[in-house]
C-alpha positions as CSV (number, residue, x, y, z in Angstrom):
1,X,18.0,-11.1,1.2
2,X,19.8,-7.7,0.0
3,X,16.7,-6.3,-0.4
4,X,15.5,-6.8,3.4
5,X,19.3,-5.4,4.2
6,X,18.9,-2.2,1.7
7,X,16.1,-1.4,4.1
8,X,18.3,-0.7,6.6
9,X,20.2,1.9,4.1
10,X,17.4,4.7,5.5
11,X,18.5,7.9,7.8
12,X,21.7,7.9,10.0
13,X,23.8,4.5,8.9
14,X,26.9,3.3,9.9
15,X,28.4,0.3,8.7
16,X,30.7,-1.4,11.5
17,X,32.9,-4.6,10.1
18,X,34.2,-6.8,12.4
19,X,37.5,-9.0,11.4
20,X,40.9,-10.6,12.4
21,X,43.0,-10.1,9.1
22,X,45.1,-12.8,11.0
23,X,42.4,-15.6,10.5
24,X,42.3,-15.5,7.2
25,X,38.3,-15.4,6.3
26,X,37.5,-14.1,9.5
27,X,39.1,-10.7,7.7
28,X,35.7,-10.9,5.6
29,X,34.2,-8.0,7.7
30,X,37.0,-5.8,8.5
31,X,38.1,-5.9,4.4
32,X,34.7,-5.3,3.1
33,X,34.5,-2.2,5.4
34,X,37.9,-1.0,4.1
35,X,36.4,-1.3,0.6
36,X,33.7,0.8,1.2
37,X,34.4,3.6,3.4
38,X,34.4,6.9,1.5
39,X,32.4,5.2,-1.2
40,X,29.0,5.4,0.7
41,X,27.4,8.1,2.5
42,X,27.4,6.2,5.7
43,X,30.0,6.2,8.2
44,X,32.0,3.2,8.0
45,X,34.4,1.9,10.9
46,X,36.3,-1.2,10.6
47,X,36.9,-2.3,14.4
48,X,39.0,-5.2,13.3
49,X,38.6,-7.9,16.2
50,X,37.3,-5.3,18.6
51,X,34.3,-4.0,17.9
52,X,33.4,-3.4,21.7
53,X,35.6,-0.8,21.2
54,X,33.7,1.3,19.0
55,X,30.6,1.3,21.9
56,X,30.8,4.8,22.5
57,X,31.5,6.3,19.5
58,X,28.2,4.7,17.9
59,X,26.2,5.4,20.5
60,X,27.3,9.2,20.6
61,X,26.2,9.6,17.0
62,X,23.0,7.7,17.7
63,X,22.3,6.4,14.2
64,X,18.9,5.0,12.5
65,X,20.9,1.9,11.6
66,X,23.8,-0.1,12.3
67,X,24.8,-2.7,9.6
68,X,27.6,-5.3,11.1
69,X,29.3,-7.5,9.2
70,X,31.0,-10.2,10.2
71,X,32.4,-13.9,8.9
72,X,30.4,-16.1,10.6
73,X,29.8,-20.5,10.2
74,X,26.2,-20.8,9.7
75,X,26.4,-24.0,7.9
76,X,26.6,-22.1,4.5
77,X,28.6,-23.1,1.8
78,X,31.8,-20.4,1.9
79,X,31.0,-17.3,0.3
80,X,27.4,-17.5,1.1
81,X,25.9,-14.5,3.0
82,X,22.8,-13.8,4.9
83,X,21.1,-10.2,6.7
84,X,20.1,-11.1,10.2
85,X,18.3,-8.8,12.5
86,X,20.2,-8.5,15.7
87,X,17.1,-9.9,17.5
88,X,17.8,-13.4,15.3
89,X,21.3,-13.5,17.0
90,X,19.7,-15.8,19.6
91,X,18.0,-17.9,17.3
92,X,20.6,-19.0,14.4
93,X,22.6,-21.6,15.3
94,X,26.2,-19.6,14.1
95,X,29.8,-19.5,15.1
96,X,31.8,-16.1,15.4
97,X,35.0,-15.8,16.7
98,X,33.2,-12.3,17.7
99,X,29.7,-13.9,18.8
100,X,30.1,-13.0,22.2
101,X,30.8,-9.7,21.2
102,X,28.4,-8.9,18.8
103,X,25.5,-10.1,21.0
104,X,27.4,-7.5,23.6
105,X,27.6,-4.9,21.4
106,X,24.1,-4.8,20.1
107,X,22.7,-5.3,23.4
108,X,24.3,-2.6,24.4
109,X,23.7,-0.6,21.8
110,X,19.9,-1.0,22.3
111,X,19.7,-0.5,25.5
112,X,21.8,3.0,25.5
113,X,20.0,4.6,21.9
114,X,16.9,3.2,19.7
115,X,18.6,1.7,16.5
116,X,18.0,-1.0,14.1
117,X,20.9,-3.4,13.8
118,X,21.2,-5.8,10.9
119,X,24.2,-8.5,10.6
120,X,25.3,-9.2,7.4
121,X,27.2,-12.7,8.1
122,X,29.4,-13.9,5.3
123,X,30.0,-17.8,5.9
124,X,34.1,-18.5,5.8
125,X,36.1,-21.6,4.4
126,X,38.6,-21.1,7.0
127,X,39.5,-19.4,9.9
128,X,42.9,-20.8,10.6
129,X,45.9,-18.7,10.6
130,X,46.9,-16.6,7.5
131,X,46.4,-13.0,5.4
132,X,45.0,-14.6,2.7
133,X,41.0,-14.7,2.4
134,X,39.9,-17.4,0.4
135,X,38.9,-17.0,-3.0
136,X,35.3,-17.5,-2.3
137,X,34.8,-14.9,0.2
138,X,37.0,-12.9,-1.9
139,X,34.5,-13.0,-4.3
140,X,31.9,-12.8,-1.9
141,X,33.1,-9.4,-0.8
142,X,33.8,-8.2,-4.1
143,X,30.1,-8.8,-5.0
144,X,28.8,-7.2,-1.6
145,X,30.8,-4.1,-2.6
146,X,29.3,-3.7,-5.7
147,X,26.1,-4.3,-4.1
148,X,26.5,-1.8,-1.5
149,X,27.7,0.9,-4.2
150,X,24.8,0.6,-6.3
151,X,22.2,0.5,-3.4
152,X,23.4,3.7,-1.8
153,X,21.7,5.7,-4.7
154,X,18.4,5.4,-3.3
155,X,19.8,5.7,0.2
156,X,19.3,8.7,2.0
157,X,21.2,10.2,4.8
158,X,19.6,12.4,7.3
159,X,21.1,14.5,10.3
């Protein structure tokens, strides 16, 4: 699974996480962004439970590819995490609090600049209120981190 998602570590990349650090795991996104930007030689954004708000911005820097992440219920045990192309979103049966909005978003996206968007979904225990991400997807994140650190060296960035 990283493997097919280090392929989208070519040319322009930025790396968008999505989160409510409000909602417990659904901070997953928005705290693995945090971890990595100025790490990788990508742009990183974390749009926190927004990410329709970064639209523009992506557009106007019309990357090769856009890798969101996101906590999303996929059935997974929590922790688990799967690379979905954004063409899947219709497909797998998930729940987002952002679903809505990431099916906007790369729609949008698409239509407005030619870019390959991956979602990196990280399945959450819970959702409910807190600031506190469990210690699974804590450990999930931590592991993606050090996953994105070491695939970067191959990574290339043009432009």
């Amino acid at each position: 699974m990283l493997e097919h998602l280090k392929l989208h570590l070519t040319g322009k990349v930025i790396i968008l996480g999505i989160g409510n650090t409000l909602r417990s795991d659904d901070a997953a996104g928005s705290a693995l962004a945090s971890r990595l930007e100025g790490k990788v030689p990508f742009a990183v954004y974390d749009s926190g439970a927004n990410p329709e708000n970064y639209l523009e911005k992506i557009a106007k820097e019309k990357p090769d590819n856009l890798v969101i992440i996101d906590a999303a219920d996929f059935g997974g045990k929590p922790g688990e995490f799967r690379a979905i192309e954004a063409e899947e979103l219709k497909t797998v049966n998930l729940f987002s609090t952002h679903n809505a909005s990431i099916s906007l978003l790369t729609n949008y996206l698409q239509s407005q600049i030619k870019v390959d968007i991956i979602i990196l979904i990280i399945q959450p225990k819970s959702i409910a209120f807190g600031d506190q991400l469990s210690p699974q997807v804590a450990e999930a994140i931590s592991k993606l981190e050090s996953w994105f650190l070491g695939a970067h060296d191959g990574a290339k960035e043009k432009g």
